[in-house]
C-alpha positions as CSV (number, residue, x, y, z in Angstrom):
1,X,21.8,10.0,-12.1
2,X,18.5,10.1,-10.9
3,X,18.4,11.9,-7.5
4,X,21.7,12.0,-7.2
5,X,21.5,8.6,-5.6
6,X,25.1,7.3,-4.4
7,X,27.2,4.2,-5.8
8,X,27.3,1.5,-3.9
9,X,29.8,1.3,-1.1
10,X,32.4,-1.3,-2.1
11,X,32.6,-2.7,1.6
12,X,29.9,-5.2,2.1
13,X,26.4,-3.5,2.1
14,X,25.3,-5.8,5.5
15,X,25.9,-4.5,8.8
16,X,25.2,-6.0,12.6
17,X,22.0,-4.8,14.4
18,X,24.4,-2.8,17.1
19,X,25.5,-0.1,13.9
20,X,21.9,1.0,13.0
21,X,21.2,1.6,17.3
22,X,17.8,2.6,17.1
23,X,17.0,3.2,13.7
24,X,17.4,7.5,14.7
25,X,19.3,8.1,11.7
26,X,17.5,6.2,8.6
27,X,17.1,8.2,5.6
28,X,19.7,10.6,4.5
29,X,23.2,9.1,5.4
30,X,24.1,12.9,6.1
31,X,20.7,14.2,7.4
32,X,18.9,12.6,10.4
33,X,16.4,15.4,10.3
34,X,15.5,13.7,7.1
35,X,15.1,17.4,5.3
36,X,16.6,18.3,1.7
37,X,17.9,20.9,0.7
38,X,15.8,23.2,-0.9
39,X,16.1,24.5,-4.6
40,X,16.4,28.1,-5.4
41,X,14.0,29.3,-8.2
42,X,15.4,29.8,-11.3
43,X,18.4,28.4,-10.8
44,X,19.7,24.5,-12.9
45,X,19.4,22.0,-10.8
46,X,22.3,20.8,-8.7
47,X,25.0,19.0,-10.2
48,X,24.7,14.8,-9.0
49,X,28.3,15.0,-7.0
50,X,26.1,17.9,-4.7
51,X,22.8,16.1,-4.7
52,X,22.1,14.5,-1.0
53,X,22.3,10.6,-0.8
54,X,19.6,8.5,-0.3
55,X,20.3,5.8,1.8
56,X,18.0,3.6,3.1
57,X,18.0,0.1,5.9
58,X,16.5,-3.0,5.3
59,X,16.6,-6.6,6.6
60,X,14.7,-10.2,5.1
61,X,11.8,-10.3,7.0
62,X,12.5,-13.5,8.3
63,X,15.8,-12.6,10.4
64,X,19.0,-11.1,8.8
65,X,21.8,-8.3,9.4
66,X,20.7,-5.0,8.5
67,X,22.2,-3.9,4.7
68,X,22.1,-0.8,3.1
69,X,20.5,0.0,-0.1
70,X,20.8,2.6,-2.6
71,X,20.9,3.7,-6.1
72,X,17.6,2.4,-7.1
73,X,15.0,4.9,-9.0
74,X,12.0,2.5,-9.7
75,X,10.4,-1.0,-7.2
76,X,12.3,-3.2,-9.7
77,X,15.5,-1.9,-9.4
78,X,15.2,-1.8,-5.5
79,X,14.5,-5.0,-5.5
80,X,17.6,-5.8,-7.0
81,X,19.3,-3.8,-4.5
82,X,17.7,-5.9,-1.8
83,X,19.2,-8.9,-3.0
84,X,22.6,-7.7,-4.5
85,X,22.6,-7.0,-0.4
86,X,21.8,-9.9,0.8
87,X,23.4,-12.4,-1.8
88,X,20.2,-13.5,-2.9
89,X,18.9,-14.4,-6.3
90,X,16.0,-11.1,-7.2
91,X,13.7,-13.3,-7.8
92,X,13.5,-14.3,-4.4
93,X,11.9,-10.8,-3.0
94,X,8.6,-11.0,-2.8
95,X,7.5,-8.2,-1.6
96,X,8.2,-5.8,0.8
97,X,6.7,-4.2,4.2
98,X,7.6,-1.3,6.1
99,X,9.0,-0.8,9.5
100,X,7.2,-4.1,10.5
101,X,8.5,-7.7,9.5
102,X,5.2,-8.9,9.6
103,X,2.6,-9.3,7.2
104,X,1.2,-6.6,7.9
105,X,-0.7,-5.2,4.4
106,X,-1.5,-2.2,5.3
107,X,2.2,-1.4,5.7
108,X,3.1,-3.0,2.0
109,X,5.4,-0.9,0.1
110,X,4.1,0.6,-2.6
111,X,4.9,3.7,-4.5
112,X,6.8,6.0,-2.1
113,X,9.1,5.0,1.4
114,X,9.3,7.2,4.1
115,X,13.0,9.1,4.5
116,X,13.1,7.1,7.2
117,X,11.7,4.0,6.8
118,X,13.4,0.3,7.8
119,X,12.4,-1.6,4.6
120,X,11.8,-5.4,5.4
121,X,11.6,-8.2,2.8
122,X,9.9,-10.6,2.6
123,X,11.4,-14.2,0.3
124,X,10.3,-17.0,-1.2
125,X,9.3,-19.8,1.3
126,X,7.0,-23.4,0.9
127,X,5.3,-24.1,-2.7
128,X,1.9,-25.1,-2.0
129,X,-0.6,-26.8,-4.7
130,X,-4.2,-27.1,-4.1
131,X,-7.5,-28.0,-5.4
132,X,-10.1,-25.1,-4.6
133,X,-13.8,-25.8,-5.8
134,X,-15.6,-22.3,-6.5
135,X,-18.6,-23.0,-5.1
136,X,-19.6,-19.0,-5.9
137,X,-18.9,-16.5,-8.2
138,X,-17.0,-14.5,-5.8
139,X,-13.9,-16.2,-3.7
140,X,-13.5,-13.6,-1.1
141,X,-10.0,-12.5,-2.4
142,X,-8.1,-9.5,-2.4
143,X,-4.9,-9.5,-4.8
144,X,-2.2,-7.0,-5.2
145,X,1.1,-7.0,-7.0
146,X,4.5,-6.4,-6.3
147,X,4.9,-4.3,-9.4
148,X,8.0,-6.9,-10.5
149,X,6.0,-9.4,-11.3
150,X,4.3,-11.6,-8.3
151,X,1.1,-11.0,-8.0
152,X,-0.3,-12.1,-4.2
153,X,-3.1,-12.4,-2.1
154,X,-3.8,-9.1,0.3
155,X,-6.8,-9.6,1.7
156,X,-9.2,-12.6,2.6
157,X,-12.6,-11.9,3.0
158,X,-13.9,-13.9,6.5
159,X,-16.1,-16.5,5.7
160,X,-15.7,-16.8,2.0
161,X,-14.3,-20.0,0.0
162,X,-10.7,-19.2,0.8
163,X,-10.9,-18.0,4.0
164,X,-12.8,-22.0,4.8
165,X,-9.1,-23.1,3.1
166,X,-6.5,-23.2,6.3
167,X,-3.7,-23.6,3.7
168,X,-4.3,-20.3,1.6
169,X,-3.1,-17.4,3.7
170,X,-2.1,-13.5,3.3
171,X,0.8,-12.5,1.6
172,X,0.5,-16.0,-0.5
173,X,1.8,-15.4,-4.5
174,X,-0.1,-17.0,-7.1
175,X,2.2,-18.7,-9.3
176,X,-0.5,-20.7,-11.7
177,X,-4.0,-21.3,-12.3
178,X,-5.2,-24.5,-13.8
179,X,-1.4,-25.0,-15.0
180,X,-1.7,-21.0,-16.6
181,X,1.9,-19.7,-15.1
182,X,0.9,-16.2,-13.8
183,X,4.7,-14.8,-12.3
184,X,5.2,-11.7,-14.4
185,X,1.4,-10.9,-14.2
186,X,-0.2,-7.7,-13.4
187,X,-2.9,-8.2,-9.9
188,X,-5.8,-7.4,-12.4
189,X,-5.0,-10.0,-15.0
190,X,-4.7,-12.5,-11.7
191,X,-8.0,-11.6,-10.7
192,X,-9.8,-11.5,-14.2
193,X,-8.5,-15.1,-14.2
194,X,-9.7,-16.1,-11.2
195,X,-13.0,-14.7,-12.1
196,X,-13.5,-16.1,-15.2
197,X,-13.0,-19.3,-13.8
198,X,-16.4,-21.1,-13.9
199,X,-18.7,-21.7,-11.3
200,X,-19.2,-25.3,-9.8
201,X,-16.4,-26.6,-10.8
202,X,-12.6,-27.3,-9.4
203,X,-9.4,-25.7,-10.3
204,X,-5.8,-25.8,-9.2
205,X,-4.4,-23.0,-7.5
206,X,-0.3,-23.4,-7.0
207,X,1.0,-20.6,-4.5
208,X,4.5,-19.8,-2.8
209,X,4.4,-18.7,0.8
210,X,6.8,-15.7,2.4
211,X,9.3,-17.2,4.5
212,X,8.1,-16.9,8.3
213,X,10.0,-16.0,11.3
214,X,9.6,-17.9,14.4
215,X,7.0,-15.6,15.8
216,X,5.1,-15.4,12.3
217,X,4.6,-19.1,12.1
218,X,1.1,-19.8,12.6
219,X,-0.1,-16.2,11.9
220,X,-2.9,-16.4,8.9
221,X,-3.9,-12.7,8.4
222,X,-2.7,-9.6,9.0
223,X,-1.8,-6.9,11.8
224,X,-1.4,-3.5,12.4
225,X,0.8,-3.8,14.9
226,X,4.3,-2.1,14.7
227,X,6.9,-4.0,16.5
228,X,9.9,-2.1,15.7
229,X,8.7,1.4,17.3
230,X,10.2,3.1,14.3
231,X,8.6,5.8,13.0
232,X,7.9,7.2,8.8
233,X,9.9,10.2,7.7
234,X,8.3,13.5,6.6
235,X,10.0,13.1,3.3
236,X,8.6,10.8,0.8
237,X,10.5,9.2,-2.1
238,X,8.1,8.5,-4.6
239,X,9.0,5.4,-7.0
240,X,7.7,6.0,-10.3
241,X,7.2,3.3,-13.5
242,X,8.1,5.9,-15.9
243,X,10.5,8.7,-15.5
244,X,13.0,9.7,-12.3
245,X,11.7,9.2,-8.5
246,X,11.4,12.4,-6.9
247,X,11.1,13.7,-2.9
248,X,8.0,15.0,-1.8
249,X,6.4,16.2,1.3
250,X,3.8,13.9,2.8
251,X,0.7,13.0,0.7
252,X,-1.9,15.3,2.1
253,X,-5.0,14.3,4.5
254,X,-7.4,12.9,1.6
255,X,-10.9,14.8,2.2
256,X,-14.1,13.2,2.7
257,X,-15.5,13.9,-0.5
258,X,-12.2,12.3,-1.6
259,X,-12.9,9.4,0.4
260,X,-16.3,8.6,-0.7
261,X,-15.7,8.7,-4.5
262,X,-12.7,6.5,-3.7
263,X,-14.5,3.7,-1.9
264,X,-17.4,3.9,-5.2
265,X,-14.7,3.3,-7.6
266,X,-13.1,0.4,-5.4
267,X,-16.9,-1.2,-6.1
268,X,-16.4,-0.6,-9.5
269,X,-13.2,-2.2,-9.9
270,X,-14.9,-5.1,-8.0
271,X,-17.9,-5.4,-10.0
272,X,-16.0,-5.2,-13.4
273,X,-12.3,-6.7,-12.7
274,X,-12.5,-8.6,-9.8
275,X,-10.5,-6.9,-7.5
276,X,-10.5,-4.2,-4.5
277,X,-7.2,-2.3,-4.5
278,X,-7.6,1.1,-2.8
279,X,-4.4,2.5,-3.7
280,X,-5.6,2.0,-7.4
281,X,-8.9,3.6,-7.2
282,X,-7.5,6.5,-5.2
283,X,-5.5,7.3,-7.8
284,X,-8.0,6.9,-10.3
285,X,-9.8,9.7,-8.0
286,X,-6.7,12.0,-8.0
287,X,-6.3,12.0,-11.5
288,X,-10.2,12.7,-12.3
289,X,-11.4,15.7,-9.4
290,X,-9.5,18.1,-11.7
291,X,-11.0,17.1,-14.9
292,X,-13.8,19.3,-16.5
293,X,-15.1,16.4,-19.0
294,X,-14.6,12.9,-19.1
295,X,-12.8,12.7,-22.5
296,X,-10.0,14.5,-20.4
297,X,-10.5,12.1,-17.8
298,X,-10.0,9.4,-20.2
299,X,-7.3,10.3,-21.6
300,X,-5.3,10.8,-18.3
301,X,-5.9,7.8,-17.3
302,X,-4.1,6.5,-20.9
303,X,-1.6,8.6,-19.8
304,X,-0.9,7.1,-16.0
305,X,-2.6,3.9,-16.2
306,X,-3.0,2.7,-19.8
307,X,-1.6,-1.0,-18.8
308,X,-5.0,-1.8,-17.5
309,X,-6.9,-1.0,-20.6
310,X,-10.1,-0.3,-18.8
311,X,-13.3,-0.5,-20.9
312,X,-14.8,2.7,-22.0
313,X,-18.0,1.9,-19.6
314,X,-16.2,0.7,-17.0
315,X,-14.4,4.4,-17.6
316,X,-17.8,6.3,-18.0
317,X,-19.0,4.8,-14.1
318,X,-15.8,6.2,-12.6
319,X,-16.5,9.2,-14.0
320,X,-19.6,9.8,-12.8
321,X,-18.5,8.6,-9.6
322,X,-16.4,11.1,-9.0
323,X,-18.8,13.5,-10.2
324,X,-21.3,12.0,-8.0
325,X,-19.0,12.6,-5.2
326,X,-18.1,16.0,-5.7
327,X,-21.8,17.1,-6.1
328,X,-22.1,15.2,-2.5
329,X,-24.7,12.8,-4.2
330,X,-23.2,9.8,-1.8
């Protein structure tokens, strides 16, 4: 069992506000510091029954009891969990934020969760159909994915065609293009649609909204505000597509070097698929500052992120972005 992660309690998984007090404890059901045990060289791995486990707190972003989740090893199966909690059909999760029940995307779950982190979901709310005319090549989107198969918008460029469309906010899925159903679709394939769409003429763009909160209704974009004063662990549980999730310390401070070559290869990805997605090009940047030659660099990225079957030039730019960036040619 990966992680030794625990069954599920029999007793209902939802609790009142009053049991989680402040949020203190979140992480480790045994461990408030939020620390692991640590593994002696050498030595087999512990068996599962001696394995710490992982429990973590989440509400629907929207208003709900607190439940707790566990026993998930991938963003597909916690998911699940979410809803199995809550007594809602999975695909009703959208996405999810962390410690913030607004839309906040730069607090979007995404690979890893803090030991301590309050997970909040966000569900399926008002269908919304639309006629958009693309006026320009370039819509002024940003898209993302849930990595279960909704694809939504993350960011809206101010000024752009979208952003002149009140009804098209943040955190909106896309469901279908033009009649195309796009649920189960990848954020690059999204945004290759989009833009391949041509220009000067209309299309129809049908989108599903999160479900607000009272205080949410009205809100368009995002904030970085935290309103629930609770703070990330200094454990990480990384969620992997492939293989067992595993708990690591806190990413490291990304240098500047690191920085630059990551914001080149987000214009990349813009230029030749249509989207910006940070995340994404970081760890396109991770995986090529150790390579000596980009056939190596190539191939690791077959390795990690062969779903996006990038073209070989679009490869051979990243490359020499990086190298650009290590050789402080900015």
């Amino acid at each position: 069992m990966p992680l030794g992660l625990g069954r599920r309690k029999k007793a209902s998984p939802l609790m009142e506000e009053d049991d989680v007090g402040e949020h203190s404890a979140l992480g480790i059901s045994q461990a408030g510091s939020g620390s692991l045990p640590t593994q002696t060289s050498g030595l087999p791995p512990p068996a599962p029954a001696l394995r710490p486990r992982l429990v973590f707190h989440a509400q629907l972003a929207h208003g709900s009891p607190t439940g707790r989740i566990e026993g998930f090893s991938n963003v597909k199966e916690l998911y699940a969990k979410i809803a199995e909690a809550f007594n809602i059909p999975a695909g009703e999760v959208m996405f999810c934020t962390l410690n913030t029940h607004r839309l906040d995307m730069d607090k979007l779950l995404g690979g890893q969760i803090g030991l301590e982190d309050f997970i909040f979901a966000h569900v399926r709310g008002q269908k919304k159909e639309l006629e958009v005319y693309k006026s320009e090549d370039s819509l002024g989107l940003t898209i993302t994915d849930n990595g279960a198969g909704y694809a939504f918008i993350k960011r809206i460029k101010e000024g752009s065609i979208i952003h002149r469309m009140q009804l098209i906010s943040v955190g909106d899925v896309i469901e279908s293009i033009n009649g195309k159903n796009l649920v189960g679709s990848r954020h690059f394939e999204v945004a290759r649609t989009l833009k391949e769409l041509p220009r000067g003429r209309t299309f129809t763009l049908k989108l599903c909204e999160p479900r607000k909160a009272f205080d949410m209704i009205g809100q368009r974009s995002s904030t970085s505000t935290n309103t629930s004063g609770i703070s990330s662990g200094r454990g990480t549980l990384r969620l992997r597509a492939k293989g067992s999730p595993t708990v690591e310390e806190l990413v490291k401070e990304v240098s500047v070097i690191e920085e630059r070559a990551v914001q080149k290869v987000d214009d990349l990805l813009e230029s030749y698929m249509g989207i910006r997605d940070s995340e994404l090009a970081g760890t396109m940047v991770e995986l090529g500052m150790d390579k000596q030659n980009p056939d190596d660099f190539s191939q690791a990225l077959d390795r990690s992120l062969g779903d996006f079957a990038f073209p070989d030039e679009f490869v051979f730019d990243v490359w020499g972005a990086i190298g650009d960036a290590k050789a402080g040619r900015y």
